[in-house]
N, C-alpha and C positions, 0 to 999 in steps of 0.2 A: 092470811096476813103474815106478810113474815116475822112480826112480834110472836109469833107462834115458835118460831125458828132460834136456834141458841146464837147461830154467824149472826157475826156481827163486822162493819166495815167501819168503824168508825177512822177519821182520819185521812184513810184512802180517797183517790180523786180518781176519776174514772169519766171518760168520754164513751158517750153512744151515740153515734153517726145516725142520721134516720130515725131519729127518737118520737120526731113530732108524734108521730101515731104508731098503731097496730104493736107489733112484740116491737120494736124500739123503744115504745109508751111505757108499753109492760114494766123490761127490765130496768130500763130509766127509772122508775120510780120506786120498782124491789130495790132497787141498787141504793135509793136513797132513803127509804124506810130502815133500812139495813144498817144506817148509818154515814155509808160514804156519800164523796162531795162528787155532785155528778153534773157534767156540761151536757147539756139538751143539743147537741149539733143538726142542726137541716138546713135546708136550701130557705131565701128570704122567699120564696111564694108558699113555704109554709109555716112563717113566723108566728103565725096567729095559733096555729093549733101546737107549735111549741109551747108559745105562753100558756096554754092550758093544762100542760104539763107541768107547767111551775104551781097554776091554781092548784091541781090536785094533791101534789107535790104537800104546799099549804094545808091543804086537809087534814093531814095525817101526820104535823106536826114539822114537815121534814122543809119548809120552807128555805130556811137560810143554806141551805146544803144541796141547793139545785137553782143553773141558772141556765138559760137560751145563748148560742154562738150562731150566728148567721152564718155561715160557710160551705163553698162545694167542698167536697171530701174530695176529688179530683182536681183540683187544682192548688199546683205546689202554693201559692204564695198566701191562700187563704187560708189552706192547711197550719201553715206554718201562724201563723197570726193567731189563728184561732189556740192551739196550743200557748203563745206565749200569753194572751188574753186567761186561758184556764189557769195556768199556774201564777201567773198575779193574782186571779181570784181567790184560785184555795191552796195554792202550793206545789210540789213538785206529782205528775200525772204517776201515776199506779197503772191504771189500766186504760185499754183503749177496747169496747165492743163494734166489730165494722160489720154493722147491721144495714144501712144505706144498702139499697139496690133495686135494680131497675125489674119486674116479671113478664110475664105472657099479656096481659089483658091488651095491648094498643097491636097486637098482632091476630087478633079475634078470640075464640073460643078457646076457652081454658081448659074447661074441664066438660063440658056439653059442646059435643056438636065437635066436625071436621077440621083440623089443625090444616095451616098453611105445611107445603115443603118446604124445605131448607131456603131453595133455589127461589123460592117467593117471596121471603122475606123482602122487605124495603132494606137497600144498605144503609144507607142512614140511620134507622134506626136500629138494625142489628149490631151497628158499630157503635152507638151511641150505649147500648146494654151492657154489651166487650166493655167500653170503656167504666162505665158506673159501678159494672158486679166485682171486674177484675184491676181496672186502673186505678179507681177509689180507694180499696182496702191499700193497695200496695202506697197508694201516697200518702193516706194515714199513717200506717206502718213506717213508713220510710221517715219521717217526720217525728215519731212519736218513740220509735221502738230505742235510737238513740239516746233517747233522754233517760229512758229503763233502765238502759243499760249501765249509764251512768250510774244510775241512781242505785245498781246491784240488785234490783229486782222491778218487778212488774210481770203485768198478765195482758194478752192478745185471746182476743174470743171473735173466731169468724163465722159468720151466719151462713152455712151452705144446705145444702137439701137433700132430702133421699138419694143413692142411689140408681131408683128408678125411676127417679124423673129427671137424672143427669142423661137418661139415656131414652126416656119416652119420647116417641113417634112423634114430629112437629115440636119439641120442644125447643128447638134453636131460637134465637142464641141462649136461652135462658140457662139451659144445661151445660152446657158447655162451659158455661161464664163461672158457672158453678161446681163442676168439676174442676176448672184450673185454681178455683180460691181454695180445696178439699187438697190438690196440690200442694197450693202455699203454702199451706197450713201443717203440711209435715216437712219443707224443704224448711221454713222458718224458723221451726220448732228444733230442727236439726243447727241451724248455722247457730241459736241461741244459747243451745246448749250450756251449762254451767257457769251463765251468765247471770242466772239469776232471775229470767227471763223465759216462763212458758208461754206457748201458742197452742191452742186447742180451736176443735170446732165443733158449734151448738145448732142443730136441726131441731124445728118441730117434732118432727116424727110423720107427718102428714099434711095435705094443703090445711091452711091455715086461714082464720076467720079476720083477713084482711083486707084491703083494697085489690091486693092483686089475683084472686077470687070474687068477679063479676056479682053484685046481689041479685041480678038477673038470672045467673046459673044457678046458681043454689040458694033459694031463697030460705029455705033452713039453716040458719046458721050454726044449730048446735051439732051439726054432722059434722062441723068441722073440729079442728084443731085449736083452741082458745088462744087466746095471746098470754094468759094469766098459767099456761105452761112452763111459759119461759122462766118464771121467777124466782124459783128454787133453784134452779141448777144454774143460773147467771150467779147468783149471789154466790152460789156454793166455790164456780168456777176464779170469781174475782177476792175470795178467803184464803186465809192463812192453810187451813182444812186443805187445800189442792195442792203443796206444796210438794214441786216434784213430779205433779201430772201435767204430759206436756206430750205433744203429738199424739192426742185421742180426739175423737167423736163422740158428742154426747147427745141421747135422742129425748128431747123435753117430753114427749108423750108419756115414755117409759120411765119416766122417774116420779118416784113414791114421793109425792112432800111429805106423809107422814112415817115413813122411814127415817132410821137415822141417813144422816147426809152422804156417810162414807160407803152405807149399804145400797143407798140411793145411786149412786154414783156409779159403783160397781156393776149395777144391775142395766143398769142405760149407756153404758158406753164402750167403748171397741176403738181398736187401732186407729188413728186417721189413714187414708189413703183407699188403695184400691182392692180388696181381696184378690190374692192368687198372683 
């Protein structure tokens, strides 16, 4: 629980794109147990399992301080609304996490069995990934980062992945999509510079016990990666406590919740970008 935890966000207002489920769910609701006011953002075919994010939300007390935005993260004018909709709610946005994106599963075997080639893929759909993993977060950003900057502070957390599955065999487009967000993420960090304004980026550490992991492929799911990883080092990452950490990677597996937060932090995270 993060009542276990001393961060605290009261105040702060914080958008999580792709909240409905899996680590969106997660941190959405660390972020609001935490204290902050946090907008549940997803696509309206998954409005129902946002609202349940709001019920859980309820459970633990954090109701009034979480609410559902219907909006594509990829397109400017929703983006834009949706922003001016969160800050009539709870005031001027803090943070933004661009969790939303698109993975392997509708391109077959993820993790059992023969990957498609590159050259196989459907263009539509490889282009439609490009667009979600990579055009999404930048038109969040591009909408949100603004108003930060104004305001002399705020935080950017992007969700990108290993390493080695930016560069595993059949991974296209998903790798790829996710090595240019791993990009962003230190070209952004850099232009925001003394702005007031960091950008970081938060990996599992490993596949992850979500939708985009078949329960057909691994019908075990505690082999995986939990979504309840994310929830120390989002809160950590959207705290006072981070101030000054900006163009790093931080690996959710690898971080101690019961470490102190600073030690925690230290021990899970590395440069953003690319070694060498």
């Amino acid at each position: 629980m993060i009542a276990t935890m001393p961060t605290r966000l009261d105040g702060k207002t914080v958008i999580v794109t792709g909240a409905a489920r899996g680590l969106g769910r997660a941190m959405a609701l660390a972020l609001a147990e935490a204290g902050a006011n946090v907008a549940v953002l997803d696509l309206p075919a998954s409005a129902a399992e946002a609202q349940s994010v709001v019920a859980a939300a309820e459970s633990v007390g954090a109701r009034d301080r979480i609410c559902v935005v219907i909006a594509d993260a990829t397109v400017d004018d929703q983006v834009r609304r949706a922003a001016d909709e969160v800050e009539e709610r709870f005031g001027p946005i803090y943070g933004l996490v661009n969790n939303a994106a698109r993975g392997m599963q509708d391109f077959g075997p993820v993790q059992v069995g023969p990957r498609k080639r590159f050259y196989e893929a459907p263009p539509a759909l490889w282009r439609d990934v490009i667009h979600t993993n990579v055009n999404g977060p930048f038109t969040m950003a591009r909408w949100i980062a603004p108003r930060l900057v104004a305001n002399g502070r705020g935080r950017i957390v992007n969700l990108v992945t290993s390493f080695r599955t930016m560069q595993a065999q059949g991974f296209s487009p998903y790798g790829p999509s996710k090595a240019a967000l791993e990009a962003a993420t230190v070209i952004w960090a850099k232009d925001l510079e003394g702005l007031g304004v960091t950008v970081n980026a938060l990996l599992p550490g490993g596949a992850a016990n979500t939708r985009m992991i078949p329960q057909g492929e691994i019908p075990d799911r505690s082999q995986l990666v939990q979504p309840e990883a994310m929830r120390a080092p989002i809160v950590w990452l959207m705290s006072e406590e981070s101030n000054g950490v900006t163009g790093s990677r931080f690996i959710a597996q690898l971080w101690d919740p019961a470490a102190d937060p600073k030690v925690a932090a230290v021990k899970s995270s590395a440069p953003a970008g690319f070694p060498g």
